[in-house]
ROPA-894813 format. One line per 2 residues: number of its first residue (from 1); their letters; for each residue x, y, z of C-alpha. Coordinates in nm, 2 decimals, decimal comma. Each point is the difference from the previous one (the first is absolute). Example, Ala and Ser with C-alpha at 12.3 -4.5 7.8 and 13.67 -1.06 7.14 Angstrom:
<sites>
1	AS	1,23:-0,45:0,78  0,14:0,34:-0,07
</sites>
This chain:
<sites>
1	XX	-5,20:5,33:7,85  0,21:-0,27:0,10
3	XX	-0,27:-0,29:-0,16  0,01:0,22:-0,31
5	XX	0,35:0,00:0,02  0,04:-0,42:0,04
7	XX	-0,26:-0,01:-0,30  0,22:0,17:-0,27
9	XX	0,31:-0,18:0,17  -0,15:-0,29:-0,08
11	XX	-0,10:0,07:-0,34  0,32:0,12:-0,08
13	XX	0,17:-0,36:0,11  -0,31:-0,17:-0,25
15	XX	0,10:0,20:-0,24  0,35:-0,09:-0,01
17	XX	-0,01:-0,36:0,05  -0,26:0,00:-0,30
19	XX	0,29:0,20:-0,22  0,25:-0,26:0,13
21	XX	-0,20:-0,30:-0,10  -0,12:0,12:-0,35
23	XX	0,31:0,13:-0,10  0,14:-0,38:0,13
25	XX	-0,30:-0,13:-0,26  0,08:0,19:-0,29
27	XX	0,36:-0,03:0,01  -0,09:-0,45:0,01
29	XX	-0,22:0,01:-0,31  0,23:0,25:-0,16
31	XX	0,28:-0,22:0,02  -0,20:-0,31:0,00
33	XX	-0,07:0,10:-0,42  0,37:0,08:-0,03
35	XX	0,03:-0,11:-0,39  0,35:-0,06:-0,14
37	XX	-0,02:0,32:-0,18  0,03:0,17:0,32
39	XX	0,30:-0,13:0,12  0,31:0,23:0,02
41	XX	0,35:0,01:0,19  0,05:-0,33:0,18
43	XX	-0,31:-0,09:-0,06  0,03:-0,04:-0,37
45	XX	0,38:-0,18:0,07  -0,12:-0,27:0,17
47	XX	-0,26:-0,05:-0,24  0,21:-0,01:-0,26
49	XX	0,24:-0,23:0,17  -0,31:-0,25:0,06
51	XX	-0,14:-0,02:-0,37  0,39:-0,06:-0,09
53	XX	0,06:-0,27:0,20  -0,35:-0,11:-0,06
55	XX	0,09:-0,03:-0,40  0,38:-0,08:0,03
57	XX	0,09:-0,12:0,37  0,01:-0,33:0,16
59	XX	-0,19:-0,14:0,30  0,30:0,05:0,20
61	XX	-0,01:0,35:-0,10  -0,39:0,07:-0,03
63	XX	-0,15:-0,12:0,32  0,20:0,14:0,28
65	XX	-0,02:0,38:-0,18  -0,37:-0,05:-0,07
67	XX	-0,07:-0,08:0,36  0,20:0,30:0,12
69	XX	-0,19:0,20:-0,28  -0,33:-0,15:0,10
71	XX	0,06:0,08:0,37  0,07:0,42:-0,10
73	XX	-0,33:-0,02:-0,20  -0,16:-0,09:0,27
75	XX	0,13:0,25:0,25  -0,11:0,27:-0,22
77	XX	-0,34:-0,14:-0,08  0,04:-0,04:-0,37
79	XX	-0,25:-0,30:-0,01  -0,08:0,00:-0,39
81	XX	0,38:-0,03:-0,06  0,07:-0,22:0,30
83	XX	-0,25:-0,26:-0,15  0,10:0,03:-0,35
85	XX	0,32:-0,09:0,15  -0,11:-0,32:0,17
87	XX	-0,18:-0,12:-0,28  0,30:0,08:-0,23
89	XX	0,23:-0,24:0,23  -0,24:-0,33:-0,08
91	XX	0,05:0,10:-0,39  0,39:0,05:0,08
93	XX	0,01:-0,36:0,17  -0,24:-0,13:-0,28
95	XX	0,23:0,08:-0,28  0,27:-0,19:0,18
97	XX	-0,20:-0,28:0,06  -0,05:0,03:0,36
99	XX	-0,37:-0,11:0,01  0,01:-0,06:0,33
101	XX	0,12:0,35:0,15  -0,22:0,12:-0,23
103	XX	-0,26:-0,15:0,14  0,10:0,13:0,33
105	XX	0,02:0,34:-0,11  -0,35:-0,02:-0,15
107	XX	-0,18:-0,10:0,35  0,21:0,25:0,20
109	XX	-0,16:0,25:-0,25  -0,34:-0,13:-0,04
111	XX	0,02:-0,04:0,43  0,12:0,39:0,05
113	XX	-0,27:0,13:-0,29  -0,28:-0,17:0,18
115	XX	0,12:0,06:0,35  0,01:0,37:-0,05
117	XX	-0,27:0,05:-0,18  0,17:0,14:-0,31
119	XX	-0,27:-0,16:-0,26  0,14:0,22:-0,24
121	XX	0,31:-0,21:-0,05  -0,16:-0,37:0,05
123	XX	0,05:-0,04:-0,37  0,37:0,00:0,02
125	XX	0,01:-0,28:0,22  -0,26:-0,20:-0,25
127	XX	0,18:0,08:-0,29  0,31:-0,12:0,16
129	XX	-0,19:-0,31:0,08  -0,09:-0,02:-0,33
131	XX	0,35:0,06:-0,18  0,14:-0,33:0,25
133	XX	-0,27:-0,24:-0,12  0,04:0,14:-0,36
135	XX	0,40:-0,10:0,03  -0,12:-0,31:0,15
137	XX	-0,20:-0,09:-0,31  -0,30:-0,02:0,17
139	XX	-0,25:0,22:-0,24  -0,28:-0,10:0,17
141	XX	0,12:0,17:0,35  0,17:0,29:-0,17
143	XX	-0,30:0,07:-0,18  -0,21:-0,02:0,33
145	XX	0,26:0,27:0,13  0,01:0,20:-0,25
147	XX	-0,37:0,11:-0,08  -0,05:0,03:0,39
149	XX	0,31:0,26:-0,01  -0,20:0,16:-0,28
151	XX	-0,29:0,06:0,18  0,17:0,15:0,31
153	XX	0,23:0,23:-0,16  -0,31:0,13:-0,27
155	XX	0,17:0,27:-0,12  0,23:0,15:0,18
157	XX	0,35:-0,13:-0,14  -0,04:-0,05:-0,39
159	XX	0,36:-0,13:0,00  -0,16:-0,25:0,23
161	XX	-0,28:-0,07:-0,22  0,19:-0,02:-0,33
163	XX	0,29:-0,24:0,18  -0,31:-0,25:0,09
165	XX	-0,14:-0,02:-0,34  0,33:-0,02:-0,19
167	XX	0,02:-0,32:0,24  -0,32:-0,14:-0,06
169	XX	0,02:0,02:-0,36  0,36:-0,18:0,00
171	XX	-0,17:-0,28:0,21  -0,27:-0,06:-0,19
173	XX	0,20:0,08:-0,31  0,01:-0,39:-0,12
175	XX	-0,32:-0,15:0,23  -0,24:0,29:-0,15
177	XX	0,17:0,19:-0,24  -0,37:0,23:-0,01
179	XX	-0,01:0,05:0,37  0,40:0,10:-0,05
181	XX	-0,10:0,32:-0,26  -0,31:0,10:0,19
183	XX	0,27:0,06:0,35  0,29:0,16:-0,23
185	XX	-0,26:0,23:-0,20  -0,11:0,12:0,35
187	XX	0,39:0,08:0,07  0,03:0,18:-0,35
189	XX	-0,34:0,20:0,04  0,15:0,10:0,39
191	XX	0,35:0,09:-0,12  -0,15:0,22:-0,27
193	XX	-0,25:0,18:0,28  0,30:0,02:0,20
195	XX	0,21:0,14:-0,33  0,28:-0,26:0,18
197	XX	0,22:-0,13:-0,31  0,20:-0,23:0,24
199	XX	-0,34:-0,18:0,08  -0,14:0,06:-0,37
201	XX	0,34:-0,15:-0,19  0,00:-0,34:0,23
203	XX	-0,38:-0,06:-0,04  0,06:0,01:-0,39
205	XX	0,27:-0,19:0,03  -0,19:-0,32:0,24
207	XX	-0,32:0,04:-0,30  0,26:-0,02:-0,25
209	XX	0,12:-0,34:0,17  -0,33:-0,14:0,04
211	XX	-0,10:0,08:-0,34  0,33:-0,19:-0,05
213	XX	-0,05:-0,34:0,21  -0,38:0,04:-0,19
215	XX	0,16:0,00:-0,37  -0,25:0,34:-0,06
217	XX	0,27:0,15:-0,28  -0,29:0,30:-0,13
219	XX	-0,05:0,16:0,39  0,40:-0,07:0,05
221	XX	0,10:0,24:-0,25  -0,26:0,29:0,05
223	XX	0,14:-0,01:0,37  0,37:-0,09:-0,10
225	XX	-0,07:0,31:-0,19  -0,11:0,22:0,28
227	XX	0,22:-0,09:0,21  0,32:0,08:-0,26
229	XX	-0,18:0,37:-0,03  -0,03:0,04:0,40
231	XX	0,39:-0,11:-0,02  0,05:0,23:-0,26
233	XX	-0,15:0,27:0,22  0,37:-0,03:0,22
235	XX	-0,18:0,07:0,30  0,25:-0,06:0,31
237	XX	-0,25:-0,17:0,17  -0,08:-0,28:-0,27
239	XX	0,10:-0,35:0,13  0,20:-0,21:-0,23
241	XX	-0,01:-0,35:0,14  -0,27:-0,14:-0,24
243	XX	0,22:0,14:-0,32  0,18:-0,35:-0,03
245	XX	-0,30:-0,18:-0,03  -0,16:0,20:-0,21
247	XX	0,23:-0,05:-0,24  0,01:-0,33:-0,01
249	XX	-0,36:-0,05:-0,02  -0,04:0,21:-0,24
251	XX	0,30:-0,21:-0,22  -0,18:-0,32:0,06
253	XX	-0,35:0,17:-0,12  0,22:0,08:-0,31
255	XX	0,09:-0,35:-0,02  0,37:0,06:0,03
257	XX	0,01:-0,28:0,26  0,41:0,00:0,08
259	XX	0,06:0,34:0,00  -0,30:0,01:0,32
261	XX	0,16:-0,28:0,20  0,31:0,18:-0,05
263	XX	-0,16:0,30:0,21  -0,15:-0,24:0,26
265	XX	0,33:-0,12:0,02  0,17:0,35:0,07
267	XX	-0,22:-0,01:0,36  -0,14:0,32:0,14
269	XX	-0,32:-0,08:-0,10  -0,22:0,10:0,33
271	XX	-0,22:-0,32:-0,06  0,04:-0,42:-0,01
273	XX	0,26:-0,03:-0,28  -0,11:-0,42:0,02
275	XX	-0,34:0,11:-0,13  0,09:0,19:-0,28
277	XX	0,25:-0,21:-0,15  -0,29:-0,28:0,02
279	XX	-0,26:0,28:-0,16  0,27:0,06:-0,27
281	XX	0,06:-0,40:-0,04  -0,35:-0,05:-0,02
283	XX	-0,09:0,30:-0,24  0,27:-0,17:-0,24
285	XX	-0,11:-0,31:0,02  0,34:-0,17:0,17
287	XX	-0,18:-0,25:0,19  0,38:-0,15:0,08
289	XX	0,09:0,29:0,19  -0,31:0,11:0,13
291	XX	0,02:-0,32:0,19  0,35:0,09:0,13
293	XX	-0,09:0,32:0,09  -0,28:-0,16:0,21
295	XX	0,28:-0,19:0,16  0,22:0,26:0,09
297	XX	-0,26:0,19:0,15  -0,13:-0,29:0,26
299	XX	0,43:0,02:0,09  -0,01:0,32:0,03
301	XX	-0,35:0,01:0,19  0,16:-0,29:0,25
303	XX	0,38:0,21:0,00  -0,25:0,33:0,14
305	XX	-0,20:-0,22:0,23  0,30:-0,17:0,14
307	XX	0,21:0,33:0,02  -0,27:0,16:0,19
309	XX	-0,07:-0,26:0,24  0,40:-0,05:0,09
311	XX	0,00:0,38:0,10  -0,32:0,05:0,21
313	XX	0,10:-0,36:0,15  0,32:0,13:0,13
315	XX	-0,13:0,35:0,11  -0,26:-0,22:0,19
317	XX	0,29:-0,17:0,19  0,21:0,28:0,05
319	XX	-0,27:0,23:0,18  -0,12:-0,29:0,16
321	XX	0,35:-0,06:0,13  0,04:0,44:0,08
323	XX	-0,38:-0,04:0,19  0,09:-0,27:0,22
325	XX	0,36:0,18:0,10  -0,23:0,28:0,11
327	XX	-0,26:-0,15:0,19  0,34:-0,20:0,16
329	XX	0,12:0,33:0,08  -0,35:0,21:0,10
331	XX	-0,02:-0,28:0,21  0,29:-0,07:0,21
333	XX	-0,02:0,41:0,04  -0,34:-0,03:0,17
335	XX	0,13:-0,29:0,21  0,24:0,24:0,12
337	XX	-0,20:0,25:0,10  -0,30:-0,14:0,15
339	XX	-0,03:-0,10:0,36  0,04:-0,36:0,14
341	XX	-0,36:-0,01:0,14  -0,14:0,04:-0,39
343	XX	0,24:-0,28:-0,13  -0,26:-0,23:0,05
345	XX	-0,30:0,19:-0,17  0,24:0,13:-0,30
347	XX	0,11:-0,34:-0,06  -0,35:-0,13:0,02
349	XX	-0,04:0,25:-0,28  0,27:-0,05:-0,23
351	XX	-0,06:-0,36:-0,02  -0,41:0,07:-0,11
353	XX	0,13:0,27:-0,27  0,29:-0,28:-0,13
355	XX	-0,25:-0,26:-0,02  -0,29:0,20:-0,17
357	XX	0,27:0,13:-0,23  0,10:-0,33:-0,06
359	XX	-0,34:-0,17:-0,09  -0,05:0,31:-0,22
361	XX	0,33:-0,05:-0,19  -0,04:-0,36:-0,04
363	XX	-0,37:0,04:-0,10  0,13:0,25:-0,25
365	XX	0,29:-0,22:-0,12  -0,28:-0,29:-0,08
367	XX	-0,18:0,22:-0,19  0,31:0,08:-0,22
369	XX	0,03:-0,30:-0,01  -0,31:-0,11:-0,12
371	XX	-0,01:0,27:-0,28  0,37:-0,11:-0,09
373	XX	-0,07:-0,36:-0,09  -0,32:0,18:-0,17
375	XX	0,20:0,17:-0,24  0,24:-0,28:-0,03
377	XX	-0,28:-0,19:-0,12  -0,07:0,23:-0,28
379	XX	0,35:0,03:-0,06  0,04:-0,35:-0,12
381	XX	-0,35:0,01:-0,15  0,14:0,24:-0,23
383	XX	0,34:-0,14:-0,06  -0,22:-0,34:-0,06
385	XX	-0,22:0,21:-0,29  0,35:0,17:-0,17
387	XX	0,18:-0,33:0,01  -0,28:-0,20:-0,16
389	XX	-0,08:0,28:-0,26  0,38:0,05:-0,12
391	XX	-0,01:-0,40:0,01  -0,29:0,00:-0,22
393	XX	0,06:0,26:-0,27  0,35:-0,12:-0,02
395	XX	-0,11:-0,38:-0,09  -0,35:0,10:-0,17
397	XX	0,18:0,23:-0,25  0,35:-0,15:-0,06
399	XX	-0,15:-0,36:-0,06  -0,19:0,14:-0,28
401	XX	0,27:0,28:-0,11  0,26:-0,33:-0,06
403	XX	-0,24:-0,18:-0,23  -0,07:0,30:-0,22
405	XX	0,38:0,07:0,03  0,06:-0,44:-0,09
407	XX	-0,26:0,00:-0,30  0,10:0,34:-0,10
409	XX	0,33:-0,13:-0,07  -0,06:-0,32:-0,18
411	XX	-0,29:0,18:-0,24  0,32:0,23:-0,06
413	XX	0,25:-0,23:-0,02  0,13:-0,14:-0,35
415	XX	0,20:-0,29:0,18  -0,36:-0,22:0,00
417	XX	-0,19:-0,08:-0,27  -0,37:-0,01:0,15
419	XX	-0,34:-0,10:-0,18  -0,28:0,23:-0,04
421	XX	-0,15:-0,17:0,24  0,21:0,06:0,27
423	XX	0,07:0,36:-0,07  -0,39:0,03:0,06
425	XX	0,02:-0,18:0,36  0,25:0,19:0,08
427	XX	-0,13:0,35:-0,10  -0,31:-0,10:0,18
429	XX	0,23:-0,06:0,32  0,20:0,36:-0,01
431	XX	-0,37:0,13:-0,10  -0,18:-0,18:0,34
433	XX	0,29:0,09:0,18  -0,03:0,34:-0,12
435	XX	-0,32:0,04:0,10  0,08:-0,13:0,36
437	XX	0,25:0,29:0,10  -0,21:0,23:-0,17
439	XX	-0,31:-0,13:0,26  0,24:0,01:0,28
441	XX	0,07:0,38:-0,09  -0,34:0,06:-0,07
443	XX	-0,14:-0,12:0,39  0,34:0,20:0,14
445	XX	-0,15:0,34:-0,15  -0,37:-0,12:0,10
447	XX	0,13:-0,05:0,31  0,10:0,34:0,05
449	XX	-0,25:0,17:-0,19  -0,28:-0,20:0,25
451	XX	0,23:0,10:0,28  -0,05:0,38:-0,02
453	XX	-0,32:0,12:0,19  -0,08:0,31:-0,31
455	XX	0,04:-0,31:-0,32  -0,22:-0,22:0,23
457	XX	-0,29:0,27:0,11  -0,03:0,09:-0,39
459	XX	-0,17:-0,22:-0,14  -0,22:0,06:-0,44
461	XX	-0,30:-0,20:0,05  -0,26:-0,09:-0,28
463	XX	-0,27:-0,22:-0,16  0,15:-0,34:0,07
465	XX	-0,16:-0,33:-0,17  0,11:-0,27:0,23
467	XX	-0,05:-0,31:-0,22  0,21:0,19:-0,27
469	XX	0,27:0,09:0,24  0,01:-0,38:0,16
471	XX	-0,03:-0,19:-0,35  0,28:0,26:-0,15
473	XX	0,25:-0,06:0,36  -0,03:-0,40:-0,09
475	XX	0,05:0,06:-0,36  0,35:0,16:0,09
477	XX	0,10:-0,21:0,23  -0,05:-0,33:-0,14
479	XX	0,27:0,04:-0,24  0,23:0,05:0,34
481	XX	-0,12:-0,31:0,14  0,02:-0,40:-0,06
483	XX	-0,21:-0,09:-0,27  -0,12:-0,35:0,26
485	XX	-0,13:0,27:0,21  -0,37:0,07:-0,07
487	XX	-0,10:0,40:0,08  -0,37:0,07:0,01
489	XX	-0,24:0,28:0,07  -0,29:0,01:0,21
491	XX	-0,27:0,23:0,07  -0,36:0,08:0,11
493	XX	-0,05:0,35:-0,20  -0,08:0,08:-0,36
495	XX	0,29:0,12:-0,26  -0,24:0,31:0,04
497	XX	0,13:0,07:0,38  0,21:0,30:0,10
499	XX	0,21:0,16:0,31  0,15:0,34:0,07
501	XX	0,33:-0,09:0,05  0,37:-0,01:-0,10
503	XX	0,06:-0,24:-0,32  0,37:0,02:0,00
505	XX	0,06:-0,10:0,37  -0,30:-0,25:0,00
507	XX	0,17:-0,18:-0,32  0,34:0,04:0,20
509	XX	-0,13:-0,15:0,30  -0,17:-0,33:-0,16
511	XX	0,34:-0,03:-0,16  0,20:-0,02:0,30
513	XX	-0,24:-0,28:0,16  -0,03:-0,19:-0,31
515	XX	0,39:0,03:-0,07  0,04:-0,15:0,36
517	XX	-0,25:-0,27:-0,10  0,20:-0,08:-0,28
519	XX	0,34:-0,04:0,17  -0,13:-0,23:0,26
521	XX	-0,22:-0,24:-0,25  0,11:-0,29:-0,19
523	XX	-0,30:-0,16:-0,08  -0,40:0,06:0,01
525	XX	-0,15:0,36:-0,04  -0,01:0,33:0,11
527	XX	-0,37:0,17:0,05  -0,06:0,39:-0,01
529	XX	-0,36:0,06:0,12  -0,18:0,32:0,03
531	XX	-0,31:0,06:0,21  -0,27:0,24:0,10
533	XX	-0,04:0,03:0,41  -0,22:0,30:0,06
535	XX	0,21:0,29:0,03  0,30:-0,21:-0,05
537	XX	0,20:-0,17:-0,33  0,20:-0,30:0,11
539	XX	0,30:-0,08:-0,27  0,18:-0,33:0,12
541	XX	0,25:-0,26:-0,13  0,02:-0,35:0,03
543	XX	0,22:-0,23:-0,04  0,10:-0,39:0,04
545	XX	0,38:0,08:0,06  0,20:-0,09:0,31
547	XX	-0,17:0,25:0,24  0,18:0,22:0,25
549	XX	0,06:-0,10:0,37  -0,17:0,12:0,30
551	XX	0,30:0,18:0,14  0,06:0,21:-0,31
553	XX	-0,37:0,12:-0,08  0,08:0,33:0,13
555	XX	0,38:0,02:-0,08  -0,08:-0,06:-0,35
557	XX	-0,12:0,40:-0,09  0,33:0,11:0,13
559	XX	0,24:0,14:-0,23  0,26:-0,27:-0,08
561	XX	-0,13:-0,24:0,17  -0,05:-0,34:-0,21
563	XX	-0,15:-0,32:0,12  0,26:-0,19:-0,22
565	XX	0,36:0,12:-0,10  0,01:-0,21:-0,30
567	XX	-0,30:0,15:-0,15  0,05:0,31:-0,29
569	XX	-0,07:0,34:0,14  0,09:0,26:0,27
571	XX	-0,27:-0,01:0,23  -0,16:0,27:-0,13
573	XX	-0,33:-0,06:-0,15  -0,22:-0,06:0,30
575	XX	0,10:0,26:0,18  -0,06:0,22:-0,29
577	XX	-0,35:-0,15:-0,07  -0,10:0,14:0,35
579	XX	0,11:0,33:-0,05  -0,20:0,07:-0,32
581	XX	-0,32:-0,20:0,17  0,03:0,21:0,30
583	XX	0,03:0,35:-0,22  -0,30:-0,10:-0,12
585	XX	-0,21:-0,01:0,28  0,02:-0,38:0,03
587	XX	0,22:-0,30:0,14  0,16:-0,34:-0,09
589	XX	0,02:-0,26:0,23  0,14:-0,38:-0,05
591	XX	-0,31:-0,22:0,10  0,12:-0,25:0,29
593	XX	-0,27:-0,26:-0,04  0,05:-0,05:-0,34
595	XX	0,15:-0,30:-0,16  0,21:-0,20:-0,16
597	XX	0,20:0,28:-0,13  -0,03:0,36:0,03
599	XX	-0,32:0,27:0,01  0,02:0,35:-0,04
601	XX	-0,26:0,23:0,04  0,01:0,40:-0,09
603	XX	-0,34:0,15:0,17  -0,10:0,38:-0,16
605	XX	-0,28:0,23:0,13  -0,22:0,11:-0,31
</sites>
């Protein structure tokens, strides 16, 4: 009786502690998925009080409060909320352009995800990760970041998802405008799943904008007109921070030009204002202030960079300054407190941990340094480039502008008498001189035509006779040359002889190298030869000019770069010449043995 007895008392005692513990499990995953819906009473007040100061406080305000708020989330095992919450203080310190708290925020996050196991929330910490490069205009980073996030979170958080695209497609909005529509049509096809207008009316608003920086009027106004008729709809939830631009692209695809900088100029437009006053410029043709614009924005860009770097330089000082009070303080208390007969062995200690610390902080600062005087370096690269291209559109188009301007006058004028004669040479002048700004224009639009990835990857081939197309390039261009300067045509095919390819950027290309020729020849000849290799056609021109230096072989395909300042031109037409080679397959390369004078040589796989 008695072992009967100890048997159910036993039992009894399992049973309870098994109650206990799963009643202790349920209430953790219960309140673990505690979703902002469910929040009442206090709960929901010092929410509230968090997403105000989130969207209207100051970092004086919002830090202190969210880490009181963070530590009662905590206590009461809210975990979904108390993450959210820690990824939402690196987008606080990111819109005031605290990168590097930001940064700190994001490895406490992506440390306490992966320390506690809680895979289901390592994508905040790689989005957040992702959001600090994208600030830090390093695409190729944030991009990294952001498809990682995409796969961890899969989905569970649309809002997640659709955030992620929306930024993808604003990165790659002017790199690959087609890469930008394929990440915002994801966003729109979610938001609709989803039915979430707030999502739905900012993804139609970033595929207006691309559709904008890509000059695409017909898809602009079917979605201009979708989105006016979700608008229309007055749903509470519809997000109005793409109306601005919307408007103004829309007047600038109705050509009423000042009435759409007028809008950009209002602000509030959600996206880079710079841009679209230089899409508007250039959609009307204002070359004079689409060049300003292009100024402005490299200020601006430098005002945002320096800004930026002032405030997370000082934060780094002042924390630094705050950690070593507390470690001055942490110590001397241990010191107080510890006996005299561990002096010794503590001191012993501190000593390693201050000079481990110390090789780790210097090693660190020479690796800031190192990338510092890395991006200094591309810093003044790019100032170099601006400078010499606002030096050489200013020159190469006013020098010509004045003569037109000078002749114009004196074929106007009725104070000279002039002979029929002269009113010919000087007609022919304002005509050449014409013709030259209308050639600089013309390699400023190829430029960017050959500079956008969707122009360049479509490419109309056909039936091309190569004799006819070299005989009819030399035809052209001899009346652009000196008549002392021979042009001839080489080849080892028959008239009969045929490739697949692109005529129009072919004939382009051979007129880029045998413009250059021209410029750089005063006497002799200038050979275009076409040959037969196998699976290979070799184009090259020759020439018996001055030839170009060792040193500049390379630099020579960059834009803007120019072997001699004196010479007419930009600096456009090689590097042009290789980006229609190259989107056909092919490449162009400046031969290094040849000589005297100058070789190039476009090679194209049949």
């Amino acid at each position: 009786m008695q072992t009967q007895f100890m048997i159910r008392l036993i039992r009894h005692h399992l049973y309870l502690v098994l109650t206990a513990l799963l009643l202790v499990a349920f209430t953790g995953i219960a309140s673990a998925e505690k979703q902002v819906a469910d929040l009442t009473g206090e709960d929901r007040e010092m929410y509230d009080k968090f997403r105000y100061l989130f969207t209207s406080g100051t970092p004086e305000e919002f830090y202190p409060y969210a880490l009181e708020y963070e530590k009662s989330l905590r206590d009461k095992k809210y975990m979904m909320l108390y993450y959210k919450l820690k990824n939402n203080e690196g987008f606080f310190a990111l819109r005031h352009n605290q990168l590097y708290k930001a940064v700190q925020f994001a490895e406490e996050l992506d440390k306490e995800v992966r320390s506690t196991g809680a895979k289901e929330y390592f994508y905040l910490a790689t989005g957040l990760y992702g959001d600090i490069y994208n600030t830090s205009h390093d695409a190729n980073k944030a991009e990294s970041f952001f498809m990682q996030a995409l796969e961890e979170v899969g989905e569970s958080d649309p809002k997640f998802n659709m955030r992620i695209y929306m930024n993808l497609a604003e990165m790659h909005s002017l790199r690959n405008p087609k890469k930008a529509l394929d990440w915002v049509d994801k966003a729109i096809a979610m938001a609709q799943e989803t039915k979430n207008i707030d999502y739905l009316s900012m993804s139609l608003g970033m595929k207006a904008y691309v559709l904008f920086l890509m000059g695409d009027g017909p898809q602009f106004y079917r979605l201009y007109d979708e989105y006016v008729s979700l608008r229309s709809m007055d749903d509470h939830e519809f997000n109005h921070r793409y109306d601005n631009i919307m408007e103004a692209a829309k007047l600038a695809f109705d050509r009423d030009y000042p009435q759409a900088i007028n809008k950009i100029y209002q602000g509030n437009l959600a996206v880079d204002s710079s841009l679209c006053l230089l899409q508007i410029y250039t959609m009307s043709r204002d070359i004079e202030n689409a060049l300003a614009a292009i100024k402005n924005r490299t200020v601006e860009l430098d005002s945002v960079y320096s800004l930026m770097q002032d405030a997370n330089f000082n934060q780094l000082a002042a924390e630094t300054t705050l950690m070593r009070s507390r470690e001055e303080a942490s110590s001397n208390k241990r010191l107080a407190k510890q006996l005299i007969n561990w002096l010794i062995g503590m001191t012993i200690v501190f000593l390693f941990i201050y000079i481990m610390g110390r090789r780790r902080l210097m090693k660190q600062i020479w690796h800031r340094s190192q990338e510092l005087k890395s991006a200094l370096s591309r810093a003044e690269e790019s100032d170099r480039m601006k400078s010499a291209f606002i030096q050489n559109m200013s020159h190469e188009i006013r020098t010509p502008l004045n003569a037109v301007a000078g002749f114009s006058e004196l074929l106007c004028s009725q104070d000279y008498e002039l002979s029929a004669e002269e009113k010919k040479d000087m007609k022919q002048r304002v005509s050449s001189n014409v013709d030259l700004i209308t050639s600089i224009v013309n390699e400023l639009l190829e430029m960017s035509q050959s500079e956008s990835e969707n122009q360049m990857t479509v490419v109309e081939k056909s039936d091309v006779k190569v004799n006819d197309l070299c005989r009819s390039v030399l035809v052209a261009m001899k009346s652009k040359g000196k008549s002392f300067v021979e042009l001839r045509f080489y080849t080892n095919v028959d008239d009969n002889f045929t490739i697949h390819s692109s005529s129009y950027r072919l004939r382009s290309a051979l007129n880029h190298l045998i413009d250059n020729a021209q410029k750089f020849t005063d006497m002799g000849h200038i050979d275009l030869r076409f040959e037969q290799k196998g699976s290979e056609v070799v184009f090259s021109v020759s020439d018996t000019g001055v030839g170009i230096p060792e040193k500049d072989r390379e630099r020579i395909f960059e834009n803007f770069a120019k072997v001699n300042d004196f010479k007419e031109g930009i600096g456009l037409g090689l590097p042009i010449c290789r980006r229609l080679v190259t989107s056909l397959g092919g490449k162009v390369d400046l031969d290094p043995d040849y000589g005297p004078g100058s070789r190039f040589v476009i090679t194209i796989p049949v």
